[in-house]
C-alpha positions in Angstrom: -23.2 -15.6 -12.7 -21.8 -12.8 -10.6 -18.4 -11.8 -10.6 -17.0 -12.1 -7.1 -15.4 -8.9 -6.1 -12.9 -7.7 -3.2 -13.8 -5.8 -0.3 -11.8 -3.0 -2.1 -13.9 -3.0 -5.0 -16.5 -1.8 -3.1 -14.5 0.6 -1.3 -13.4 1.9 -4.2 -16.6 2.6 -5.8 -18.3 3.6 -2.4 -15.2 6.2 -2.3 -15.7 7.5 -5.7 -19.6 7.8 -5.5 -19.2 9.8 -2.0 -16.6 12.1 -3.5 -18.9 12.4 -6.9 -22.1 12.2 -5.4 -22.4 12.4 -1.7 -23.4 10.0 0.5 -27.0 9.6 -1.1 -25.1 8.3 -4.1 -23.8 5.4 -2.3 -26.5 2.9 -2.5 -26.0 -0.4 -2.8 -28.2 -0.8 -5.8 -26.4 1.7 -7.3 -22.7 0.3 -6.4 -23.5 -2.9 -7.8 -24.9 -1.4 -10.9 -21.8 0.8 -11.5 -19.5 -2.7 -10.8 -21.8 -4.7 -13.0 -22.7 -7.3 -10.7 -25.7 -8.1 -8.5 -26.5 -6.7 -4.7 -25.4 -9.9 -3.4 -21.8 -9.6 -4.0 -22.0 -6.6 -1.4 -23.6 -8.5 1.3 -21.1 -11.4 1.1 -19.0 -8.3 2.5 -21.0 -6.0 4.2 -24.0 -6.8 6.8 -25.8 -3.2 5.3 -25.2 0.3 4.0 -24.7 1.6 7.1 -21.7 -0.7 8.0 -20.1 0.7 4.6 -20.7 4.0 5.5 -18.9 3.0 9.1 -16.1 2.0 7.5 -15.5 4.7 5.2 -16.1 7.5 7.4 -13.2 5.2 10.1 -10.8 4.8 7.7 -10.7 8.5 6.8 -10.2 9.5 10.6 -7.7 6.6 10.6 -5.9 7.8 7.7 -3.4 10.2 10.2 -2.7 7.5 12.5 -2.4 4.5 10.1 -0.5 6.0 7.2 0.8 9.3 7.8 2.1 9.3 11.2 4.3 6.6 10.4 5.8 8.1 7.7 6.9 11.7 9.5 8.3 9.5 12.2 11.7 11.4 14.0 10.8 14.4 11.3 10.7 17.7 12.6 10.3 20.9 10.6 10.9 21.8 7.1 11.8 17.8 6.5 8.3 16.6 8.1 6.4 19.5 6.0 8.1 18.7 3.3 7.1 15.1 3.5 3.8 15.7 5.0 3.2 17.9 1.6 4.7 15.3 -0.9 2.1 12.3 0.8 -0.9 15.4 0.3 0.5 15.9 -3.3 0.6 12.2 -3.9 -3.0 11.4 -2.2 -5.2 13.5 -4.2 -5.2 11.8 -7.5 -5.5 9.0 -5.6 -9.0 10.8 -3.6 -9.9 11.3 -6.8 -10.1 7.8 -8.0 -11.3 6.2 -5.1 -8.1 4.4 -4.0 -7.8 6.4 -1.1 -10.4 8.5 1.0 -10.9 11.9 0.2 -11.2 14.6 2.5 -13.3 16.4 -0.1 -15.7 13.8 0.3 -16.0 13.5 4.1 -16.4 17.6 4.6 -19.2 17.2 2.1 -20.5 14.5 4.0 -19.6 16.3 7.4 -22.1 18.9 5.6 -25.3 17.0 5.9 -24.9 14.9 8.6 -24.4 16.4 13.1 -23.1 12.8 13.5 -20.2 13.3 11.2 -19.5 16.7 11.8 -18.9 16.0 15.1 -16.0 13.3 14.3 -14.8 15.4 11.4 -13.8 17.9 13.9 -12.6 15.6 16.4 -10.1 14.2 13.9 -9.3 17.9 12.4 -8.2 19.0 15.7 -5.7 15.7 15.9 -4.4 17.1 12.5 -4.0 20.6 13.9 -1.8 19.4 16.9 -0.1 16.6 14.4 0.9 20.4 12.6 1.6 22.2 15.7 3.9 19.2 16.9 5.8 19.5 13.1 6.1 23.2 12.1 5.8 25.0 16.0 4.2 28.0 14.6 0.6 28.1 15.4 -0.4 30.9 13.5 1.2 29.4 10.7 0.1 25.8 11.6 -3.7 27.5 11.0 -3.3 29.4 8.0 -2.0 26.4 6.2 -4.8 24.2 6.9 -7.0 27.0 6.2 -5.1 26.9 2.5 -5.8 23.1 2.5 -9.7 23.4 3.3 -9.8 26.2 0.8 -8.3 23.7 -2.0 -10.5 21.5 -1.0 -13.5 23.2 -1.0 -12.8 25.0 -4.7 -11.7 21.3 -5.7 -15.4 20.1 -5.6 -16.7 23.3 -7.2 -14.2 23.3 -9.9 -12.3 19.7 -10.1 -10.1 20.9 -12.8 -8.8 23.3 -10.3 -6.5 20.1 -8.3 -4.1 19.5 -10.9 -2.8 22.8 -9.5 -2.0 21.3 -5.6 1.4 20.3 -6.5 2.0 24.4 -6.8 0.4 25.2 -4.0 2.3 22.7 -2.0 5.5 24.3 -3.3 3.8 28.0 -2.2 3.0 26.5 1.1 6.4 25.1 1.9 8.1 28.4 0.8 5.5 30.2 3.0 6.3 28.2 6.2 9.8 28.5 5.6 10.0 32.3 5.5 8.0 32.0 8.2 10.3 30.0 9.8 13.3 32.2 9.0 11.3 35.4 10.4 10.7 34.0 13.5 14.2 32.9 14.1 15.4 36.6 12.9 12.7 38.2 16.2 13.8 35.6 18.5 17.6 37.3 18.3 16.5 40.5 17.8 15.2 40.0 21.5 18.1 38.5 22.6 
């Protein structure tokens, strides 16, 4: 008798075989195989493949509006970074284990696929102003997300290499801070 499993649980493995194996490795057959049940505890939740792959790919772009927006609400500079940095820090090991969606996953996705390329950028550039609207410093605003794609991208290549984000969160905060602090220091200078 099959176990009956949680929306969640599929998630979860549908997550972890995207950020693993890219979106050919998330097959139902294969899901239920890795959750040790049959192909007809998915469809109790899902009408196909393609409505999981919907719903992953949504709840990524969702992700800024739904649960990080909320949290930087009234924040402004080095307190919103500083948060925005910590929820990074505290999301990747959670990517990683298929609790949360992974951006690694989605770029790699984004890769193969116009169709989600073409929302990946649509939600990058909400991120961008999101940035913009928290730091003020566009120059800066795009070299740290360049940082965080570069993470990213040597984070599938060498996965031992994300323990390490916590540091680089530090390096980024102390960068936009001197930034920060440099700007401040021209603006009187013209006065």
């Amino acid at each position: 008798m099959d176990r009956r499993l949680a929306e969640t649980d599929w998630l979860r493995a549908a997550r972890s075989a995207l950020l693993h194996g890219g979106v050919e490795a998330v097959r139902v057959e294969r899901l239920a195989r890795d959750l040790h049940v049959t192909k007809g505890s998915f469809y109790w939740h899902f009408k196909d493949r393609e409505e999981l792959l919907e719903l992953l790919l949504k709840e990524w772009e969702q992700e800024l509006s739904q649960q990080i927006i909320p949290q930087l609400r009234g924040r402004r500079g080095r307190k919103a970074l500083l948060l925005l940095l910590q929820l990074l820090v505290n999301s990747v090991p959670l990517g990683e284990q298929g609790i949360l969606p992974s951006d690694a996953a989605i770029f790699t996705w984004a890769s193969v696929s116009p169709e989600v390329a073409r929302r990946v950028n649509r939600a990058e550039r909400q991120r961008i102003q999101l940035l913009k609207r928290i730091i003020g410093n566009p120059d800066l605003v795009e070299l740290l997300y360049l940082v965080w794609l570069g993470f990213v991208a040597q984070g599938q290549r060498a996965p031992e290499s994300r323990k390490k984000f916590p540091q680089i969160a530090r390096m980024m905060l102390e960068l936009s801070s001197a930034a920060g602090a440099s700007r401040k220091k021209k603006m009187k200078i013209l006065k």
